[in-house]
C-alpha positions as CSV (number, residue, x, y, z in Angstrom):
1,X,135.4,101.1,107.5
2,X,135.9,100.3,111.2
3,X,137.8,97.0,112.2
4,X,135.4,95.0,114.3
5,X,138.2,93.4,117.3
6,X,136.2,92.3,120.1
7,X,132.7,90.0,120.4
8,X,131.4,93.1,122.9
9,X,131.2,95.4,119.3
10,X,129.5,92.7,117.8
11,X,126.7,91.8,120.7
12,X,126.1,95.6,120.7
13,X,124.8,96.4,117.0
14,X,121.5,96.1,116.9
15,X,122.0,94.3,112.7
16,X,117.8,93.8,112.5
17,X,116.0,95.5,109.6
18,X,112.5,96.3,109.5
19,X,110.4,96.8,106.7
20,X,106.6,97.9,106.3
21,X,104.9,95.9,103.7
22,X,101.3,97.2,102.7
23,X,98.9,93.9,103.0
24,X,96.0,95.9,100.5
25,X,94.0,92.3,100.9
26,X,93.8,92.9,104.9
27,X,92.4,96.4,104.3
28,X,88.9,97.0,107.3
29,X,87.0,99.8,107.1
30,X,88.9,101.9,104.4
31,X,92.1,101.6,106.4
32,X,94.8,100.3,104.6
33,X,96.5,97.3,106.4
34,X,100.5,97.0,106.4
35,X,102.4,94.5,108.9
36,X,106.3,95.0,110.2
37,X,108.7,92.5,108.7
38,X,112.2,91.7,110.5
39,X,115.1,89.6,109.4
40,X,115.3,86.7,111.5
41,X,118.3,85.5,113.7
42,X,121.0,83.0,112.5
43,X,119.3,80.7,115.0
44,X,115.8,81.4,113.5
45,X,116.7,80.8,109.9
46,X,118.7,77.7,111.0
47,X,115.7,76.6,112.9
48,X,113.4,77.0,109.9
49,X,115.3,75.4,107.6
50,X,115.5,73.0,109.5
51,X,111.8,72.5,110.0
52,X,111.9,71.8,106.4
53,X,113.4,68.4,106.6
54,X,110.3,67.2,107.7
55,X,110.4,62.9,107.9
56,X,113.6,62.8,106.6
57,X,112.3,61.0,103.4
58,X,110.7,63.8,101.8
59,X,110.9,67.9,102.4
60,X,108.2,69.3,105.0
61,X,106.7,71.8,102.5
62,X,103.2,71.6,104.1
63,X,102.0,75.3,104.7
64,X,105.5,76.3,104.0
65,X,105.2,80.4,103.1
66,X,102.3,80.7,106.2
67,X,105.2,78.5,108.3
68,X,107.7,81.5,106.5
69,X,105.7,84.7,107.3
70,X,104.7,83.5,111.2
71,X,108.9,83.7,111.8
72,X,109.2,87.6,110.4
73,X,106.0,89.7,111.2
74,X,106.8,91.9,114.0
75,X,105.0,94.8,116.2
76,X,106.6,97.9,116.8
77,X,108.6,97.1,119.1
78,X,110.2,93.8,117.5
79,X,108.1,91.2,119.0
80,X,106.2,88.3,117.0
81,X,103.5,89.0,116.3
82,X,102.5,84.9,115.6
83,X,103.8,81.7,116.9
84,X,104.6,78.8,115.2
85,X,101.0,77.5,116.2
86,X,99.4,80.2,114.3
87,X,101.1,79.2,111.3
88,X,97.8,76.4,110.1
89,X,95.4,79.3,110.5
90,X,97.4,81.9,109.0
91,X,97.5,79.5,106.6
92,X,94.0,79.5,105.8
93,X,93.9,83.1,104.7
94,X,94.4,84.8,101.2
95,X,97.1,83.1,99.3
96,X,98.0,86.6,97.5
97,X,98.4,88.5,100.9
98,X,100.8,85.8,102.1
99,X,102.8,85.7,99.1
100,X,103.0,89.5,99.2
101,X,104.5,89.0,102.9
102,X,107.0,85.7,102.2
103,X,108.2,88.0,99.5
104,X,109.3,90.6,101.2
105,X,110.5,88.7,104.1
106,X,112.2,86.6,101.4
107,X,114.4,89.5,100.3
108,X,114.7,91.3,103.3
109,X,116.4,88.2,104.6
110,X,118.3,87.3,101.3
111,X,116.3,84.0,101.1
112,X,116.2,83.1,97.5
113,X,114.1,80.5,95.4
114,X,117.5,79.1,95.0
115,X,118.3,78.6,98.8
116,X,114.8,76.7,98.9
117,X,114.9,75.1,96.4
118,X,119.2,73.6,97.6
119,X,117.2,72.5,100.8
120,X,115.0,70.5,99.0
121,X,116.9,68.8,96.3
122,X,118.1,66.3,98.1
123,X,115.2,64.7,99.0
124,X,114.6,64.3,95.1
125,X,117.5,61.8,94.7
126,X,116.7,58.4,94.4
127,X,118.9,56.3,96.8
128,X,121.4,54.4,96.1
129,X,120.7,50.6,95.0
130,X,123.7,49.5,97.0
131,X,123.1,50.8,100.3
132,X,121.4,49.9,102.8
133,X,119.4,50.0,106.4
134,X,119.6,48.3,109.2
């Protein structure tokens, strides 16, 4: 095992992985359709998570595996494919095929039902009787 020492050994690992998942619902013209799936940044998950918050009062979960997917399907060379904006009409396609991609993506970057469903819990507690808002 090497001892990492200085940030410069850090900054110059490239620590992405990239994964082929095989989309059979996107097949066109008897060509089988895959897309590239990446882990995301710290910064990305963060950012997502965060997206999930919503109001404040209740979690965003609106279009949440399409919102999921548009963050880790990647070309060739690493680059997103979507942006956030595609997320709605991404949406609008084959339930199965997005599943098949969150689920991957979902391992890849160690995401588990249990990480979602911590983010969301709290928005299921009833609050307190005592406190208040100004």
């Amino acid at each position: 095992m090497a001892l990492i020492t200085n940030k410069a050994d850090i900054w110059d690992v490239d620590d992405y992985v990239t994964e082929e998942v095989r989309v059979p619902e996107w097949d066109r013209n008897g060509n089988e359709a895959s897309v590239l799936v990446r882990t995301l940044s710290g910064a990305q998950r963060d950012k997502f998570e965060s997206s999930i918050a919503g109001d404040g009062n209740k979690p965003n979960l609106k279009n949440f595996r399409a919102r999921y997917v548009v963050q880790v399907v990647v070309d060739e060379s690493g680059n997103r494919v979507f942006t956030d904006n595609d997320a709605e009409r991404l949406g609008n396609k084959s339930a199965k095929a997005i599943d098949r991609i969150y689920t991957a993506a979902q391992k890849l970057n160690k995401m588990s039902a249990d990480d979602v469903k911590e983010l969301v819990e709290d928005f299921d507690e009833t609050p307190d009787e005592s406190s208040t808002t100004a």
